[in-house]
Biopython code that builds the backbone (N, CA, C, O; Angstrom):
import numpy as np
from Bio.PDB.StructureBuilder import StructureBuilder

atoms = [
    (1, "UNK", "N", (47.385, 68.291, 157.394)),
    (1, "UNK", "CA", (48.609, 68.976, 157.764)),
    (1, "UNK", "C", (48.557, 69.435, 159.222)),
    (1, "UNK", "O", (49.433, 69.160, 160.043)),
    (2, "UNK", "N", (47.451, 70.163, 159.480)),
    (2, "UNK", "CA", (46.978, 70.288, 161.042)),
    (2, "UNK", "C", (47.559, 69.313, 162.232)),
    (2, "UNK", "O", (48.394, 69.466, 163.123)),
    (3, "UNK", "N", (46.558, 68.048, 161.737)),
    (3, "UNK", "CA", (47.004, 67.086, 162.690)),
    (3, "UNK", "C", (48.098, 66.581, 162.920)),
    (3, "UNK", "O", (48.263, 65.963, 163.972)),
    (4, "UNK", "N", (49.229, 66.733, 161.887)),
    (4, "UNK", "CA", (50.334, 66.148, 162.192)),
    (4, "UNK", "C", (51.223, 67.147, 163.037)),
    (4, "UNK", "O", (51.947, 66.860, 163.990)),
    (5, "UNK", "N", (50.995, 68.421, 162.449)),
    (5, "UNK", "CA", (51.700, 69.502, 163.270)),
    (5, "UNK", "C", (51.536, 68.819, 164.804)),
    (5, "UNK", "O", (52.401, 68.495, 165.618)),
    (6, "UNK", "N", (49.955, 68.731, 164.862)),
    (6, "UNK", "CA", (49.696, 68.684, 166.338)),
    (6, "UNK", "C", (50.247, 67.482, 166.978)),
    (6, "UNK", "O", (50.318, 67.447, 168.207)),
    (7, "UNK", "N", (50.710, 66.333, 166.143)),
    (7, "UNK", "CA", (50.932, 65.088, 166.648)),
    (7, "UNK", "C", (52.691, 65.675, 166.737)),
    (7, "UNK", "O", (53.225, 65.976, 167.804)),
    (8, "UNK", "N", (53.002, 65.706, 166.129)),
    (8, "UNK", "CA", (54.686, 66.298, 166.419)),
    (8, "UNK", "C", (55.022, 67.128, 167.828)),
    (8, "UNK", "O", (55.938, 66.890, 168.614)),
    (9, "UNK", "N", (53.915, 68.270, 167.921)),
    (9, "UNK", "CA", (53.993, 68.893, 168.838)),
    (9, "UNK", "C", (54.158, 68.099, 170.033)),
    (9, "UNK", "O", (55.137, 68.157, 170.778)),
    (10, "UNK", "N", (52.769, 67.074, 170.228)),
    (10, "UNK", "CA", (52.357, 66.832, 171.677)),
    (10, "UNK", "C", (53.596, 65.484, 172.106)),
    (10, "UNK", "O", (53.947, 65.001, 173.183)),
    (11, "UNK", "N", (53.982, 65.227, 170.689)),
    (11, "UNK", "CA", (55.162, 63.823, 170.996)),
    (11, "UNK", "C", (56.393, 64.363, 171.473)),
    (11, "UNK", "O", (57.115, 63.608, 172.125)),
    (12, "UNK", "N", (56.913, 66.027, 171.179)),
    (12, "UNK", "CA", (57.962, 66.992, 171.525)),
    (12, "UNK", "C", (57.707, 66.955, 172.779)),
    (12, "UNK", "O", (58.556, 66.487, 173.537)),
    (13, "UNK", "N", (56.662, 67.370, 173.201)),
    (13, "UNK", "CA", (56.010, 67.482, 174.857)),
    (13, "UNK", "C", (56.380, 65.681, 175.406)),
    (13, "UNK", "O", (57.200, 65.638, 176.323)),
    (14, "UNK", "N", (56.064, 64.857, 175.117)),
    (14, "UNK", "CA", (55.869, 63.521, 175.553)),
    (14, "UNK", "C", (57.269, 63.169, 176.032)),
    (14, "UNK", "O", (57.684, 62.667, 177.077)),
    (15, "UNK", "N", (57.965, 63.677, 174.718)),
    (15, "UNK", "CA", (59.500, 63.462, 175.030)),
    (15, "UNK", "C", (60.270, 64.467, 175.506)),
    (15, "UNK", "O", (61.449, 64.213, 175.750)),
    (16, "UNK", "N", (59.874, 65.488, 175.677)),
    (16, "UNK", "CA", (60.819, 66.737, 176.752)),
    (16, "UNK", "C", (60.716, 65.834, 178.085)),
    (16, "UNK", "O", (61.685, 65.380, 178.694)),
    (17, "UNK", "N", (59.055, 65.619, 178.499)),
    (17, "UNK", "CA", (58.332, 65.115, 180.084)),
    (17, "UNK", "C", (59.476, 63.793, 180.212)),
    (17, "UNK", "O", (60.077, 63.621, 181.272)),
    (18, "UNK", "N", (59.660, 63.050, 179.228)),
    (18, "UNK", "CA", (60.151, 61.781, 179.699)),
    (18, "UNK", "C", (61.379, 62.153, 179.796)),
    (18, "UNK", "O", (61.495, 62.201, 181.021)),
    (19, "UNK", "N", (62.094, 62.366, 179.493)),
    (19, "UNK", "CA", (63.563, 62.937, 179.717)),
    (19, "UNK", "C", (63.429, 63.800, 181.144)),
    (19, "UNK", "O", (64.263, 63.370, 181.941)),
    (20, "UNK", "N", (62.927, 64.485, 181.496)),
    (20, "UNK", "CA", (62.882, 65.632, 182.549)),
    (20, "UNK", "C", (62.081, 63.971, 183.950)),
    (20, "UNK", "O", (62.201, 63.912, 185.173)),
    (21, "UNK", "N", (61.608, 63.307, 183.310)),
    (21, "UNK", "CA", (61.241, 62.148, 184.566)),
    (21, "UNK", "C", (62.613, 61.692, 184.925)),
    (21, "UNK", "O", (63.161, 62.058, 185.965)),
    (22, "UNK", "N", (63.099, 60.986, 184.162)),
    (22, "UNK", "CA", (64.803, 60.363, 184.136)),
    (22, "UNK", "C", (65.242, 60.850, 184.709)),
    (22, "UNK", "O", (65.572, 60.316, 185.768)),
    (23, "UNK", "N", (65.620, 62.361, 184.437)),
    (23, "UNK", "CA", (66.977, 63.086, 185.122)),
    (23, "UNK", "C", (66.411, 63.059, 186.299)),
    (23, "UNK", "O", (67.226, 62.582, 187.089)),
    (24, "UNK", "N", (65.428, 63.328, 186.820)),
    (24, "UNK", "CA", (64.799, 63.435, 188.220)),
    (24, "UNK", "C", (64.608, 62.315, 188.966)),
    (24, "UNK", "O", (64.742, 62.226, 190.186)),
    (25, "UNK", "N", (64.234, 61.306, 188.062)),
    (25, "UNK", "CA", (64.322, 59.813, 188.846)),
    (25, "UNK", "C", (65.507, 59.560, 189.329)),
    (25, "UNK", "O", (65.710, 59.237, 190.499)),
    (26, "UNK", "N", (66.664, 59.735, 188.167)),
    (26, "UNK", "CA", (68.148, 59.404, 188.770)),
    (26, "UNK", "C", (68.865, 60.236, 189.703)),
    (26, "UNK", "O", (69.774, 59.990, 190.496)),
    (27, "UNK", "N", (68.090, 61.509, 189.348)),
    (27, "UNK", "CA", (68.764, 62.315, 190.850)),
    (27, "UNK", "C", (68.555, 61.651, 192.721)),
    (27, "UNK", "O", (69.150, 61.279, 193.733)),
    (28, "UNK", "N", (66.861, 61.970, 191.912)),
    (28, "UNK", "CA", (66.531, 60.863, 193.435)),
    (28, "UNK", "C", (67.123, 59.711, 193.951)),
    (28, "UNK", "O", (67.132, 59.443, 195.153)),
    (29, "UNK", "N", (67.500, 59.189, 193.288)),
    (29, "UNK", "CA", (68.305, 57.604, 193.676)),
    (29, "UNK", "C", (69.506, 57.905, 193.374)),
    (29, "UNK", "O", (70.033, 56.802, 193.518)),
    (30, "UNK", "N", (70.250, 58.535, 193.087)),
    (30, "UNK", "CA", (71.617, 58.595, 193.206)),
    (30, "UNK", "C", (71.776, 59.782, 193.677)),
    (30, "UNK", "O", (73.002, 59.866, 193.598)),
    (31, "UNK", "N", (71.408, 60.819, 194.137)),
    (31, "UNK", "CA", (71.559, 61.638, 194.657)),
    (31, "UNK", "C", (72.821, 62.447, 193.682)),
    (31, "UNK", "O", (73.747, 62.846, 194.388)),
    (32, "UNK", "N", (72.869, 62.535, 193.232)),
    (32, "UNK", "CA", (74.054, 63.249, 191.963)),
    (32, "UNK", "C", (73.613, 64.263, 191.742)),
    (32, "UNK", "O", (72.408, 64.244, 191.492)),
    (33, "UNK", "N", (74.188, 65.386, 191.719)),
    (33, "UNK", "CA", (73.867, 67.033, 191.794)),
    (33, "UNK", "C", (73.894, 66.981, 189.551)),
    (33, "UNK", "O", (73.134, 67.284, 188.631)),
    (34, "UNK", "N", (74.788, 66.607, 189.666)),
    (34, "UNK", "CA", (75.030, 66.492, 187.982)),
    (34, "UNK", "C", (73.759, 66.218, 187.033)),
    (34, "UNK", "O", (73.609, 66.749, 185.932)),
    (35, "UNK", "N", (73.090, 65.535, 187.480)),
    (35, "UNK", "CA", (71.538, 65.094, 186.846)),
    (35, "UNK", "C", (70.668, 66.023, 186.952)),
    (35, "UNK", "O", (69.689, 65.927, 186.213)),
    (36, "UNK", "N", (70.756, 67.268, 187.949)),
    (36, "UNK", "CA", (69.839, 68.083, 188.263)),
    (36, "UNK", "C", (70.762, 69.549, 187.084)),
    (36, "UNK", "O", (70.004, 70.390, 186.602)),
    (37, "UNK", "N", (72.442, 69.678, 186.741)),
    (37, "UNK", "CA", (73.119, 69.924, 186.210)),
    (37, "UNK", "C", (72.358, 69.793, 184.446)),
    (37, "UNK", "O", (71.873, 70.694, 183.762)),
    (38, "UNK", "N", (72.505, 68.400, 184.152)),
    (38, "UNK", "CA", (71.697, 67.799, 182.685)),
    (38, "UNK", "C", (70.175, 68.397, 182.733)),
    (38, "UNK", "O", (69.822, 68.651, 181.582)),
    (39, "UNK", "N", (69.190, 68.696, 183.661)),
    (39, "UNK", "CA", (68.159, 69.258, 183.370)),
    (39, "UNK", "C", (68.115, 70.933, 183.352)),
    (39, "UNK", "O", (67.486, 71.829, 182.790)),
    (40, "UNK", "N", (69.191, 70.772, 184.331)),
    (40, "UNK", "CA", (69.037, 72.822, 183.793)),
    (40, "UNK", "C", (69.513, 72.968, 182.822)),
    (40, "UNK", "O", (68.882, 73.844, 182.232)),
    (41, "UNK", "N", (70.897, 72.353, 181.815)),
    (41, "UNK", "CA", (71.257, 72.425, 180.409)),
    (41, "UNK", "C", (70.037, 72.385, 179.498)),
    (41, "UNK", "O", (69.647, 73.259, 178.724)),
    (42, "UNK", "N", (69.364, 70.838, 179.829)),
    (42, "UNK", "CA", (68.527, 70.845, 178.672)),
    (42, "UNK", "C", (67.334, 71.888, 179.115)),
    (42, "UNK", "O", (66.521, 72.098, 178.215)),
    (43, "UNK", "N", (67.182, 72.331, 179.914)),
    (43, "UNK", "CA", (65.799, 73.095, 179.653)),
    (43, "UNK", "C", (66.016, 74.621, 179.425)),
    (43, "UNK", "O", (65.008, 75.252, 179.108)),
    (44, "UNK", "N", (67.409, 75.429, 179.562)),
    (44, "UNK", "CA", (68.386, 76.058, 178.753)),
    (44, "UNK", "C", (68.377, 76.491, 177.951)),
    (44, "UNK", "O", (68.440, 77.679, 177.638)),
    (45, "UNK", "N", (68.262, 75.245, 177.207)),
    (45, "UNK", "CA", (68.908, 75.124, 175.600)),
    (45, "UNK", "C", (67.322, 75.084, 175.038)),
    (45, "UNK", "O", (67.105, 75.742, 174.021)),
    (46, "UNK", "N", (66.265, 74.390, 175.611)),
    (46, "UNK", "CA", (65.066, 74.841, 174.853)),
    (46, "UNK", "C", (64.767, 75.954, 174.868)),
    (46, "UNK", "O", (64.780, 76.507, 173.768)),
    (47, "UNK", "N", (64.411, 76.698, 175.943)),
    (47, "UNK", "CA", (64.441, 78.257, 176.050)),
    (47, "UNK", "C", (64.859, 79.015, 175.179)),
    (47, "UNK", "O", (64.244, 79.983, 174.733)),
    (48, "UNK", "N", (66.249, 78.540, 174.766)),
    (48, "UNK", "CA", (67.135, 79.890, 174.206)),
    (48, "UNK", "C", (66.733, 79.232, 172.998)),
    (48, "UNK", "O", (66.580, 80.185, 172.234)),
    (49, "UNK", "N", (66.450, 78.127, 172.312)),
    (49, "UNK", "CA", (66.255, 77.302, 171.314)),
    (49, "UNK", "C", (64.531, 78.219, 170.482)),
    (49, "UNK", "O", (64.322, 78.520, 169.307)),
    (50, "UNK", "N", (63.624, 78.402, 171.740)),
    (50, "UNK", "CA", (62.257, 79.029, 171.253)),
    (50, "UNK", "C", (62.606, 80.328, 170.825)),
    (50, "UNK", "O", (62.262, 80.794, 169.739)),
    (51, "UNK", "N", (63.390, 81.007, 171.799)),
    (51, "UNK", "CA", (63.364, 82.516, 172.052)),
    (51, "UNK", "C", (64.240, 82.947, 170.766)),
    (51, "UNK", "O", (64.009, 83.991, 170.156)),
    (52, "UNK", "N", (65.319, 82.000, 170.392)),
    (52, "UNK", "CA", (65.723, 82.019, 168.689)),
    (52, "UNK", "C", (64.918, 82.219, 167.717)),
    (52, "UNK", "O", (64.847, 83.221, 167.007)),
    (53, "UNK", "N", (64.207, 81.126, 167.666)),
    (53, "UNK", "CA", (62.612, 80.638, 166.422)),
    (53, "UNK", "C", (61.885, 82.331, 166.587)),
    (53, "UNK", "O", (61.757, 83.117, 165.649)),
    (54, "UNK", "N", (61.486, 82.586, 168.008)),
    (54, "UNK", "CA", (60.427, 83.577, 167.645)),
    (54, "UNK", "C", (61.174, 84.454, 167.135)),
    (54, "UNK", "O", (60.551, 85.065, 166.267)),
    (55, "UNK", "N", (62.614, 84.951, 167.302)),
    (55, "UNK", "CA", (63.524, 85.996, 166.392)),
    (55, "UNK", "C", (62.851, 86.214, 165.492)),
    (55, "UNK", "O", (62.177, 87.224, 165.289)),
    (56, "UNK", "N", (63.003, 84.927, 164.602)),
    (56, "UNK", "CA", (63.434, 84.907, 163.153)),
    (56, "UNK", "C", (61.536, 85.051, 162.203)),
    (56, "UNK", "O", (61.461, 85.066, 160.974)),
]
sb = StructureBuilder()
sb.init_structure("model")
sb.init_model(0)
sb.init_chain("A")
sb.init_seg("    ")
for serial, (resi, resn, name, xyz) in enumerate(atoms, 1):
    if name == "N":
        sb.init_residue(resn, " ", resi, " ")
    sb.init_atom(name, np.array(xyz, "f"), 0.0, 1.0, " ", f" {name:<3s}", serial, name[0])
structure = sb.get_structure()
């Protein structure tokens, strides 16, 4: 049960990082303020998403 927790976890991490590469790759090359827009949403919404969980 351990290990899977931990495998879920670090794949959550794998896939926050790869998403947060994207928006940043495409900012860089397109220069689009909006992509830098999509990473402050999503990193936002995790924040307020943890700071929920530990509420409860």
């Amino acid at each position: 049960m351990t290990i899977n927790k931990n495998v879920e976890k670090y794949l959550w991490i794998l896939g926050v990082l790869f998403v947060t590469c994207l928006l940043l790759g495409s900012f860089i090359i397109s220069k689009n303020v909006l992509e830098l827009a999509y990473l402050a949403i999503l990193y936002s919404s995790l924040i307020a998403i943890k700071l929920v969980s530990l509420k409860k």
